[in-house]
N, C-alpha and C positions, 0 to 999 in steps of 0.2 A: 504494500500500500504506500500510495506517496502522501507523505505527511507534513513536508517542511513546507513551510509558507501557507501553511492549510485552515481555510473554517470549516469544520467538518460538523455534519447533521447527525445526533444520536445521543444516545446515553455513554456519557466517558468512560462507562466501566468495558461495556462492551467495545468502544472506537478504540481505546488504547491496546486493548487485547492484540493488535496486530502492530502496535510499534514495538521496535525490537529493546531487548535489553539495555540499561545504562546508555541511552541516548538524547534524555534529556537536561540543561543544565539547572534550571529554575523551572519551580511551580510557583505560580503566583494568581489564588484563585479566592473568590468569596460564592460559597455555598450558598445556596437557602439557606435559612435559617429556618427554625423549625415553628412549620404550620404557616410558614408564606409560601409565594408563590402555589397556589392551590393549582390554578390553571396548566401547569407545567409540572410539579414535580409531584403533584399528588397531595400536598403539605403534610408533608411528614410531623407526626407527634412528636414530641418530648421523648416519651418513653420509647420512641421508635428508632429513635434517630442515630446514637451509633451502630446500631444493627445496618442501618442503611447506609452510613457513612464508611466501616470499615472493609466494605470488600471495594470501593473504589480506591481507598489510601493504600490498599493491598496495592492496586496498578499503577499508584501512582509509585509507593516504594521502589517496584521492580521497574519502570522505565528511569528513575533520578539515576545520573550519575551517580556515584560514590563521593565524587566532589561536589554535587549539587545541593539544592537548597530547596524548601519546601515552605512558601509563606500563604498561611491559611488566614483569613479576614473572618472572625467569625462573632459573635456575640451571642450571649445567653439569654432567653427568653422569659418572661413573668410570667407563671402558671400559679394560680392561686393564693398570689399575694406575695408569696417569695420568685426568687431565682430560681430556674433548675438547673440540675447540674448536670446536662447534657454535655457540655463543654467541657466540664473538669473530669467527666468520663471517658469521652473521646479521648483527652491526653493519655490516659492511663492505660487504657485499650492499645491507644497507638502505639504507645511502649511498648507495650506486650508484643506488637505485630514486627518490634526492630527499631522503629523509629527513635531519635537522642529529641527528648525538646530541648535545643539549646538556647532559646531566648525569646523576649515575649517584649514587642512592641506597643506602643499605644498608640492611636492615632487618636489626638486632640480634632473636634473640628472645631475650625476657630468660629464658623460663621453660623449654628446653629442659634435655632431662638429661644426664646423664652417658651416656658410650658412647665404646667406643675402636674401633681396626681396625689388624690388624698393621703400619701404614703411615701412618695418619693419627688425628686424632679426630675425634669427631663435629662435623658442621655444625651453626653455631649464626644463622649469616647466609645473606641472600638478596639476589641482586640487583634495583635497580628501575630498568630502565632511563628515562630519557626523550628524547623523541623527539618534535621539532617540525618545520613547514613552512618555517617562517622564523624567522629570529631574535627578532624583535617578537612576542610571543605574550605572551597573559591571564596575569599572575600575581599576586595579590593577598597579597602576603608578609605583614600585619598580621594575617590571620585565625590565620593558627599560630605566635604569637608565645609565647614561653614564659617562664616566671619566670628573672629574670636567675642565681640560683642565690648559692650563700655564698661563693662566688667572690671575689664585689664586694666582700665585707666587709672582708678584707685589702688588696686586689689595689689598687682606688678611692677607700680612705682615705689612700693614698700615693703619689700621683702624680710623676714626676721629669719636669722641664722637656720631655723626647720626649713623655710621654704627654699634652701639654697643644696640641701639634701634628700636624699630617697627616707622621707616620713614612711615609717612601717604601721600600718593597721596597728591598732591600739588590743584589737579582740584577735591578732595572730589568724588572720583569715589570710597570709601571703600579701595583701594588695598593699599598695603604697603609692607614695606620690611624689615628684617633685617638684615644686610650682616653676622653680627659676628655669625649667625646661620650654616655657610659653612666652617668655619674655622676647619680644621682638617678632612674633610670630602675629601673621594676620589671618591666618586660619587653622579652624582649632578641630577637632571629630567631634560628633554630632552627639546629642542624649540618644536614648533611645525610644524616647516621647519626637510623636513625628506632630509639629504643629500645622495643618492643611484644613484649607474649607473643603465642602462638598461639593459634588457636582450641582449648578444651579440648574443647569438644563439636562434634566436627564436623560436625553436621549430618545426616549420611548421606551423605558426600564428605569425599576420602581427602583432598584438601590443599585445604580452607576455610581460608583467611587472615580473622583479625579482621575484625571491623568497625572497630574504629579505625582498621583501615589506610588502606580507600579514602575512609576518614569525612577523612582527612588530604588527602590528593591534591585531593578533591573541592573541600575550603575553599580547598585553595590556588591550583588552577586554572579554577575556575568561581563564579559567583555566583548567585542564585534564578533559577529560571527557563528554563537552560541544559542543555543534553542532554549526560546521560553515557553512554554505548555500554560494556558487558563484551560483546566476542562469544563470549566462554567462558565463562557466565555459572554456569556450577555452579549452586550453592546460593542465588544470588542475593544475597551480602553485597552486592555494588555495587548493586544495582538498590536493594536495602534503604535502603542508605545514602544515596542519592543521592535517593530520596522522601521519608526520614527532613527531609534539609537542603533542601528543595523543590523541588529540581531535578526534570528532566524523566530518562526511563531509557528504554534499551533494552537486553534483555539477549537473548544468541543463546545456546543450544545443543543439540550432535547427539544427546542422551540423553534419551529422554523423563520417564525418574523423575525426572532436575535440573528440567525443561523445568516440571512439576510442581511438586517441591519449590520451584523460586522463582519460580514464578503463589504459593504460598501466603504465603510469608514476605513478597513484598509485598502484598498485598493486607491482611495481617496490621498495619501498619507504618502508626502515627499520622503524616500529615506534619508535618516538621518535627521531629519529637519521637523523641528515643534514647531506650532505657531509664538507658543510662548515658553523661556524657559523658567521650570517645575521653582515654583517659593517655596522655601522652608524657614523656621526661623525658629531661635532655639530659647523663645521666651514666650510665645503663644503672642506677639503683636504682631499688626496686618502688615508691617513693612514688608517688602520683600529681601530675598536673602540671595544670594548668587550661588550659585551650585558649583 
């Protein structure tokens, strides 16, 4: 089956079945979440929902690289006044199946509105899970470095004899720090809180995430040339993004107006070339930040 550069029609579990082993570098996908999308995925229950999730993580395991990377967008649902713990199941499950979770992003949206609910308020964060084979996996931290901030202007013009040395954890966890290492420097690596608004127009699909979002992941875990996999590929931000920075795309999904809607928006898509490039900013204000 030819797969590179591809939007393909079906259910990911089934369409990957025919990509071959360790051929993908990056997964970067947002599930339904559980009990949406009724029209298309059935809307999966709560209590349903790793059952249905782990035999595609199964294909997604065995097509990643061994250097790859697995970033899952996913959030937890209110079922009877609490959270369920769908999500903190699936981690567990996913371990069991191989998977390491190595780390856990939050995407801030800056531009979310006001909303309350007798018991909570409104979400303004999402989780990004990540998810590798092995410990040693592709990361090229330099591509999303960001302006050190006015931080430094106080903070760097006065240093005390610690900050001119490797400060060791106080609680002996190994970490340390040495501040006099940032002095003169104008960019600095990133939290791992991603501050981005949403998509305002979305597309004709109910939860289109930015392009900056997966325009971020993509820099950081792949380089030209390398294939990035959504098999929930909606509207096709990721395939976009990931032709936009040269990379190679495959994108999977069960609806055929998405399956449509993103054959167009890539096919649309200069490579290499955003309309805009992706804001980050590493204090949640709307300035924008250089990549």
């Amino acid at each position: 089956m030819d797969f590179i550069d591809r939007i393909l029609l079906g259910d990911c579990e089934t369409v990957l079945a025919d990509v071959p082993d360790n051929s993908v570098d990056l997964i970067v996908t947002s599930p339904p979440y559980a009990d949406q999308r009724n029209h298309t995925y059935g809307g999966v229950i709560p209590a349903h929902y790793v059952d249905w999730f782990l035999p595609k993580t199964e294909q997604f395991l065995r097509v990643l690289k061994p250097t790859g990377t697995f970033i899952l967008n996913i959030k937890e649902r209110v079922v009877n006044g609490e959270r369920h713990t769908y999500v903190l199941e699936l981690i567990l499950k996913m371990r069991e199946q191989g998977w390491l979770w190595t780390e856990e992003f939050m995407w801030h949206k800056k531009n979310s509105y006001p909303g309350k609910w007798p018991n909570r308020f409104r979400d303004s964060w999402e989780r990004l899970l990540q998810f590798n084979k092995h410990r040693h996996f592709h990361m090229y931290q330099d591509e999303v470095m960001v302006p050190v901030g006015d931080w430094s202007k106080s903070r760097l013009s006065k240093l005390s004899a610690t900050d001119r040395t490797r400060d060791e954890s106080k609680v002996n966890s190994g970490f340390g720090k040495n501040v006099s290492n940032w002095v003169g420097r104008d960019m600095v690596y990133p939290t791992n809180v991603i501050h981005m608004s949403t998509e305002c127009s979305n597309r004709n699909h109910s939860a289109a995430f930015p392009i900056e979002l997966p325009t971020w992941f993509i820099k950081l875990f792949t380089i030209e040339g390398n294939l990035v996999l959504d098999p929930f590929v909606g509207s096709g931000t990721t395939a976009e993004a990931a032709k936009a920075l040269g990379r190679h795309y495959l994108g999977i999904d069960l609806d055929p107006e998405f399956h449509l809607l993103a054959e167009s928006r890539v096919v649309q898509v200069q490579s290499r070339l955003l309309e805009k490039p992706p804001h980050y900013s590493t204090n949640g204000k709307n300035e924008p930040a250089q990549s």
